[in-house]
C-alpha positions as CSV (number, residue, x, y, z in Angstrom):
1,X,34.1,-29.4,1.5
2,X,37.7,-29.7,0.4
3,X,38.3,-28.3,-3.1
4,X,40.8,-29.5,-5.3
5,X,42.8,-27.9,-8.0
6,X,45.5,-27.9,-10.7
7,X,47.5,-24.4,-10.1
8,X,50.5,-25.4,-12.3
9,X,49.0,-23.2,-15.1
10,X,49.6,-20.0,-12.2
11,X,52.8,-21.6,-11.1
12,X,54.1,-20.8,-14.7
13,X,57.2,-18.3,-15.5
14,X,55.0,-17.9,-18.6
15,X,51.5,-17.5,-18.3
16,X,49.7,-17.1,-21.3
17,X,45.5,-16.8,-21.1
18,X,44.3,-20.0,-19.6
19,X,47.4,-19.5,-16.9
20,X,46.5,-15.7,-16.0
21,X,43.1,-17.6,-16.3
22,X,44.0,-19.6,-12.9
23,X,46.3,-17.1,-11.5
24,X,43.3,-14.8,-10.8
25,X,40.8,-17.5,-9.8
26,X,43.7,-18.4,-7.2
27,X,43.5,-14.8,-6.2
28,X,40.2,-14.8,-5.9
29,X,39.0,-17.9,-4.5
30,X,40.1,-17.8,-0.5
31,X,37.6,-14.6,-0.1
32,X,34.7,-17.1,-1.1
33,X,35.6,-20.5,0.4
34,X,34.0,-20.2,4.3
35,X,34.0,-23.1,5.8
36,X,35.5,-24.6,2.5
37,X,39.3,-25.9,2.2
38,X,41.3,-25.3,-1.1
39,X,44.0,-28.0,-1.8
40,X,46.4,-26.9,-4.8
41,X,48.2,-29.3,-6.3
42,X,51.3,-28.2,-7.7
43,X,54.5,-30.6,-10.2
44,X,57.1,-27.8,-8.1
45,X,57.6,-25.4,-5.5
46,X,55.4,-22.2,-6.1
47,X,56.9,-19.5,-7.6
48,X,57.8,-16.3,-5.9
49,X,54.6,-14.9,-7.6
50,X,52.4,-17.7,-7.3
51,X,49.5,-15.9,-5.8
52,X,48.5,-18.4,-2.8
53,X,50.3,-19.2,0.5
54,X,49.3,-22.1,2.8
55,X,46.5,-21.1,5.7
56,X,44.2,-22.3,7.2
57,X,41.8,-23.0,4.3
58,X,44.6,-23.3,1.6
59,X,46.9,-26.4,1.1
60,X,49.5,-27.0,-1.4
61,X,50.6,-30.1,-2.1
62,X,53.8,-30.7,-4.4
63,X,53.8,-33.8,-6.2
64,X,56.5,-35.2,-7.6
65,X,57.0,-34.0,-11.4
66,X,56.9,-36.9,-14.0
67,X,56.4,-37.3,-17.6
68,X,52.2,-37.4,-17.8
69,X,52.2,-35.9,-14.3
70,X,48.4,-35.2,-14.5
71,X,47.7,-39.1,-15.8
72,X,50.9,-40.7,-13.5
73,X,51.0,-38.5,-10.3
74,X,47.7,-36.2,-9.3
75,X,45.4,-39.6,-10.8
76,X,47.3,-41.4,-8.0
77,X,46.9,-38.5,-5.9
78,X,43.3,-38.3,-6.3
79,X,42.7,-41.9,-6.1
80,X,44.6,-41.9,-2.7
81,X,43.3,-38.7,-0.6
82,X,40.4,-37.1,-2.9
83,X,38.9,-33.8,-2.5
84,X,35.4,-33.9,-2.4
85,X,35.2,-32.0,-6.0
86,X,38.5,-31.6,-8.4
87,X,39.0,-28.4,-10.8
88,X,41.1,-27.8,-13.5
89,X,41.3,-24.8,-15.3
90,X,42.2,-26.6,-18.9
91,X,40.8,-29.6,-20.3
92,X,43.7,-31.9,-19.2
93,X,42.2,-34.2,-16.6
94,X,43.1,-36.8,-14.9
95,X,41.1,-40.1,-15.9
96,X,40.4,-41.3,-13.2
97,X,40.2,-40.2,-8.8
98,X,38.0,-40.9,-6.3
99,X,36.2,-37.6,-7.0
100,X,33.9,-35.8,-9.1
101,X,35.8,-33.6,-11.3
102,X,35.3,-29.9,-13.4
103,X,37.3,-28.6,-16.1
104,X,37.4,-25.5,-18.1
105,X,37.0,-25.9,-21.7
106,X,37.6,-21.9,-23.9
107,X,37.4,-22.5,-27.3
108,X,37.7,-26.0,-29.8
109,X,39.0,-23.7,-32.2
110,X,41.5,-26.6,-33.0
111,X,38.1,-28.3,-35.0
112,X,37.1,-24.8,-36.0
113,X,39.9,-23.8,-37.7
114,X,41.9,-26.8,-38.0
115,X,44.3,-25.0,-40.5
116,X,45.7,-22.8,-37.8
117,X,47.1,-25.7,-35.6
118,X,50.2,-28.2,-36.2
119,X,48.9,-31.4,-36.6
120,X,50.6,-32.7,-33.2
121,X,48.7,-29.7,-31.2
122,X,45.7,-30.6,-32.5
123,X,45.8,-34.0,-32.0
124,X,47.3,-33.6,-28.5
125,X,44.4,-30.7,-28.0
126,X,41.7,-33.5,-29.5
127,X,42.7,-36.4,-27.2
128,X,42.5,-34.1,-23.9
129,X,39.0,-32.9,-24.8
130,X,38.1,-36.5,-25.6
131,X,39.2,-38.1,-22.2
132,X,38.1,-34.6,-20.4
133,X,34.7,-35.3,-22.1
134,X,34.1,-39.1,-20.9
135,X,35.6,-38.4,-17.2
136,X,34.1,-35.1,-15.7
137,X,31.1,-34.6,-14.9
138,X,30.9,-30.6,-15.0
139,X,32.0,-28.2,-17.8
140,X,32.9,-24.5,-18.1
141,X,33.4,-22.3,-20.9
142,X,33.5,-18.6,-21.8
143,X,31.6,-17.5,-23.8
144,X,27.7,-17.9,-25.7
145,X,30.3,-18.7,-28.9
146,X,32.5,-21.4,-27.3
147,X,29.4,-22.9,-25.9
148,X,27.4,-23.0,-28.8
149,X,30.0,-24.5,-30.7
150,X,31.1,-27.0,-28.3
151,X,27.6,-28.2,-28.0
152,X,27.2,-28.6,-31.7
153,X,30.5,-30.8,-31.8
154,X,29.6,-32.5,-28.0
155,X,26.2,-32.5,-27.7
156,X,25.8,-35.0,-24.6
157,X,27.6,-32.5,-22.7
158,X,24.6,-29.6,-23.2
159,X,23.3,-30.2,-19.1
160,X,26.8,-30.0,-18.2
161,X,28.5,-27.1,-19.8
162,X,28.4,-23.6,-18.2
163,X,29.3,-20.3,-19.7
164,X,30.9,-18.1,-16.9
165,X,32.6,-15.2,-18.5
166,X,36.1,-14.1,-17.7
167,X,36.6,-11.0,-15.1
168,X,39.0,-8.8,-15.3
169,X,42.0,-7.4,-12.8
170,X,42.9,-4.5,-11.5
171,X,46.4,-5.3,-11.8
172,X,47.9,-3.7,-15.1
């Protein structure tokens, strides 16, 4: 099975949570894939840090960087040469691929507490959920509280949302 993935989020000079997020699934993931392939798509080079090197059941692939990379280049991508399965660690998916995809959803704090967001972020973070929500077939949150509330906003996602909580690292 060839799993694909979005790693720009650990390819970032500045990681905040959803980037140290896929930095340590990256680190993680090789011990568990077997007979499994990882493909990482990337918009650049990886970093000096990024936390993967090609093998023989990693591949990164370097696209070229565009404005609406994710709708523009990895849909194309995906269309093209899919994995059997796509992941991405946020909520920004690409509409369409050849493939089933997965996406991470933490919080919709953004219609929770709509007051604490610009109205450009959460209207940007509204329209990703929306198209995330009609295009993937699998859902991941974090926690019984994200879960519960994005079932009360989403409820035709209930049979596809999972809470998997995060881990921690033993980096400091």
């Amino acid at each position: 099975m060839i799993i694909g993935l979005d790693g720009r989020l650990a390819n970032d000079v500045h990681k905040v949570g959803s980037g140290q997020f896929c930095y340590e699934l990256l680190k993680a993931i090789p011990s568990l894939l077997d007979n499994d392939k990882l493909r990482i798509y990337l918009d650049q080079e990886p970093q000096t840090f990024f936390p993967l090197k090609e093998r023989n059941n990693v591949e990164i692939r370097v696209l070229p960087k565009k404005k609406i990379w994710t709708q523009r280049v990895l849909a194309k991508e995906l269309k093209r040469n899919p994995p059997d399965i796509f992941y991405s660690p946020s909520s920004q998916t690409p509409l369409y691929g050849n493939c089933p995809k997965a996406c991470t959803i933490y919080d919709i704090a953004y219609y929770d507490y709509p007051k604490e967001f610009t109205l450009t972020s959460r209207t940007l973070a509204k329209t990703r959920l929306q198209l995330a929500i009609r295009t993937n077939q699998l859902f991941i949150t974090i926690s019984e509280s994200s879960k519960e509330s994005i079932v009360k906003m989403f409820p035709n996602i209930k049979n596809r949302l999972y809470k998997v909580y995060l881990g921690v690292s033993n980096e400091v």
